[in-house]
C-alpha positions as CSV (number, residue, x, y, z in Angstrom):
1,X,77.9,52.9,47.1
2,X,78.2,54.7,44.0
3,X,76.1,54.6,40.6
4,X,78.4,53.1,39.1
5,X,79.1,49.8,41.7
6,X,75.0,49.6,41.7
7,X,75.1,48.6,38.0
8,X,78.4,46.7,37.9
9,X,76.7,44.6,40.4
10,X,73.3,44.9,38.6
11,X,74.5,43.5,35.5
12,X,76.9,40.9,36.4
13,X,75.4,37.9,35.0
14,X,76.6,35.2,36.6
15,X,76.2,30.9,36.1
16,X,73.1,30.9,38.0
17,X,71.2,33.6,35.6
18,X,72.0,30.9,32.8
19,X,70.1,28.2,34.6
20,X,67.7,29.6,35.3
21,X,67.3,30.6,32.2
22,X,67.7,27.5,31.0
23,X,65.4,26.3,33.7
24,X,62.8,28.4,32.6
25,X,63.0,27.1,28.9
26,X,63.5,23.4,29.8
27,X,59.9,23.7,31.8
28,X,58.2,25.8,29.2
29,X,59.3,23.4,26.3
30,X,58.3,20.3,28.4
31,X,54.8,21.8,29.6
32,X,54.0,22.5,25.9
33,X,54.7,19.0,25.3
34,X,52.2,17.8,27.8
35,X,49.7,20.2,27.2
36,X,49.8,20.7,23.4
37,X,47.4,18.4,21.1
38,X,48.9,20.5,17.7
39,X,51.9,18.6,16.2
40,X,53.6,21.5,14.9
41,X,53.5,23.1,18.9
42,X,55.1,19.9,20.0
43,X,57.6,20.0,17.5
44,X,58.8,23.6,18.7
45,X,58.5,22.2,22.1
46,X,61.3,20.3,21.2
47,X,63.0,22.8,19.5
48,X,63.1,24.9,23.2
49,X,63.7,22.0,25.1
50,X,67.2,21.5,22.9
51,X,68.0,25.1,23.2
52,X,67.8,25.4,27.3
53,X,70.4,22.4,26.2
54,X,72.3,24.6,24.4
55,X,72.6,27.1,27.1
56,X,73.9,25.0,29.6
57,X,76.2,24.0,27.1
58,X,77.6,27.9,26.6
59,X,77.3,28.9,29.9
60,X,79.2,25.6,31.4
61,X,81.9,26.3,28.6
62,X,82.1,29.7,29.6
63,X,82.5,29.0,33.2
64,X,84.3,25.8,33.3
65,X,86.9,26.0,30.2
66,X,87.6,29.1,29.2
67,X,90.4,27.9,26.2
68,X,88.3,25.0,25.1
69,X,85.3,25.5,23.0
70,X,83.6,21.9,23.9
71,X,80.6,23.0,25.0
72,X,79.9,25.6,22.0
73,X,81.0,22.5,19.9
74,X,78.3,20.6,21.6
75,X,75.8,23.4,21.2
76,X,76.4,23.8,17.5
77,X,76.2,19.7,17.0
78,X,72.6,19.7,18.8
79,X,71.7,22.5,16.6
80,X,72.4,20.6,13.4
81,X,70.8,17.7,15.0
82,X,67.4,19.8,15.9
83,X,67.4,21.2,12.3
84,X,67.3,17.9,10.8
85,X,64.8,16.7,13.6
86,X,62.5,19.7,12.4
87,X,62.7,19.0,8.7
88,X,61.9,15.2,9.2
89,X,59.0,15.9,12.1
90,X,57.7,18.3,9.5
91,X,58.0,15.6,6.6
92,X,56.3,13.1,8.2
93,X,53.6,15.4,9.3
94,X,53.1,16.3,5.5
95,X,52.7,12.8,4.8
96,X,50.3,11.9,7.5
97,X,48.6,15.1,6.8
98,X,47.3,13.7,3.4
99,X,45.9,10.6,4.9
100,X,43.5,12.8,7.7
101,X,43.8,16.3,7.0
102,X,44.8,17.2,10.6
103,X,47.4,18.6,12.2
104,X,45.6,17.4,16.0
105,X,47.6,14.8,17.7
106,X,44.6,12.7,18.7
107,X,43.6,11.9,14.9
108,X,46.8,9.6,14.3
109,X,45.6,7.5,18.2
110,X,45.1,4.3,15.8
111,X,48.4,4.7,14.5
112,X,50.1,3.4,18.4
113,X,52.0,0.2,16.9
């Protein structure tokens, strides 16, 4: 084998790379949603657990329909989506940060309807 097959092999990225990828992202996004007590780390916990989403998305519409763009339409949807997520988790947690000054997750327990 020459130097050249070693790295044509060595950096074909295939479907599998993507989920894991994704994989990796998914876990990390929900393990910072278990551990985390700070609102604003939950908050981008959800903002990686939508982008391993997006990734499946791509890869899926890279690998499964090559004319269509469905999944990058999907992608670019969630996106919008998690934008506006962020801007109203970040609203709210202005306005229940003048009532307790805390950004702690276990200060707003009496709030539980």
């Amino acid at each position: 084998m020459s130097v050249e097959e070693v790295l044509i092999q060595f950096f074909n990225v295939g479907l599998t790379h993507y989920l894991l990828l994704s994989l990796v992202l998914f876990c990390i996004g929900i393990l910072g949603l278990i551990i985390s007590r700070n609102i604003i780390r939950v908050l981008m916990s959800i903002e990686i657990i939508l982008s391993s989403v997006n990734v499946n998305f791509v890869a899926f519409a890279n690998y499964t329909d090559l004319c269509d763009l469905k999944g990058q339409v999907f992608a670019i949807f969630i996106m919008a989506v998690a934008a506006a997520e962020a801007a109203l988790g970040l609203a709210l947690l202005l306005a229940l940060y003048r009532n307790k000054p805390s950004v702690d997750t276990e200060t707003y327990k009496e709030l539980n309807g």
